[in-house]
C-alpha positions, 0 to 999 in steps of 0.5 A: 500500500502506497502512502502520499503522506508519511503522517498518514501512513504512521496513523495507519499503521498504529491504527491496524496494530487493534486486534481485527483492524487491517490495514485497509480498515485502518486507513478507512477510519484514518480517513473517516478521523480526518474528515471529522471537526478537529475537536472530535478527534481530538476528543477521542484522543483525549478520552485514550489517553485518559483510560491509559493512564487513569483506569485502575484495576479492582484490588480484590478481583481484578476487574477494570475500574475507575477507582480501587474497588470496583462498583461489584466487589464493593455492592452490598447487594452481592454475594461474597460467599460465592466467586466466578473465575473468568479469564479477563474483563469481556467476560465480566461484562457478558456474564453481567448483561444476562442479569442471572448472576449476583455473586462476585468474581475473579478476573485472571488475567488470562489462561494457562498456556504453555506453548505462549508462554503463560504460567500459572505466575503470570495469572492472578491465580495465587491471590485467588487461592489467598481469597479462598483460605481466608474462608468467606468464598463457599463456592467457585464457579469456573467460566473459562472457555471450554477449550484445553487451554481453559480446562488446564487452567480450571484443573489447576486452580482446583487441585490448588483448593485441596482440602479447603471447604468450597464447592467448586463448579463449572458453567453448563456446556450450552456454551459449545466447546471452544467457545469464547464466553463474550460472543454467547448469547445473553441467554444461553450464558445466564442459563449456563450460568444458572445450570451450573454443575460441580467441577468433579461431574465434570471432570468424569464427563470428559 
């Protein structure tokens, strides 16, 4: 692709570095920018700016927030005694949208996967495990994606609960395996979530 301009081409070639934006999508919406009032621009700039370098991350359960704890860790409504590990913050918001569940939850930060490099330790895993000794959590609900990459991660974490009182479950497979939870449907999710079944069943099914 040839670029009459070298600003043009810089702004194109960071715009396709987002996840799903090539570069003929990248200089669309450079295009589309350019054209729009110089403040516009300027306050999508201002606004990607902000959320770099204010945006806070929940000191109990990880989540994206704009202050320490964030708004469900720190509800009253929610209850404490019941804990769903998800992979990272998208999961959060699809499990929210189906309105199904009020417990809290447990962002990790990612899976186990050996062949990208991802240990145990790079995960959030070991404040999860300190959690659930100090004896509030009753039980864990494991909503990785059912992919190895998720079942390795949802094995890990239950061989690290051993001999700690908490019942341990995984969401119901309406979610079809390898499937990412951020593109289920409300429904399906909340029903999954609701139809939830203990971790050993499913470690006998597999």
């Amino acid at each position: 692709m040839e670029f009459s301009s070298k600003l043009l081409e810089n702004a194109v070639y960071e715009m396709s570095q987002l996840p799903g934006i090539g570069k003929r999508t990248a200089l669309r919406l450079v295009l589309h920018l350019l054209k729009q009032p110089e403040d516009q621009t300027s306050k999508l700039s201002v606004a990607l700016d902000t959320v770099r370098k204010d945006i806070k991350f929940c000191a109990n359960c990880h989540n994206i927030s704009d202050v320490d704890i964030c708004e469900i860790c720190a509800s009253p409504k929610r209850d404490r005694t019941l804990v769903c590990v998800v992979e990272d913050i998208r999961d959060v918001m699809a499990i929210e949208n189906t309105s199904q569940y009020r417990g809290l939850y447990h962002v990790l930060g990612g899976k186990i996967s050996p062949m990208e490099g991802i240990g145990p330790h790079d995960l959030t895993i070991s404040s999860l495990i300190k959690k659930a000794k100090e004896g509030e959590i009753k039980e864990l609900i494991f909503a990785l994606s059912s992919t190895m990459e998720g079942d390795t991660t949802n094995f890990y974490i239950f061989k690290q609960l051993d001999g700690l009182d908490i019942n341990t479950s995984t969401i119901a497979r309406g979610i079809a395996v390898g499937d990412e939870l951020e593109y289920a449907d409300e429904v399906t999710l909340g029903r999954s979530i609701l139809n939830r079944i203990p971790f050993e069943g499913s470690l006998k099914a597999n």
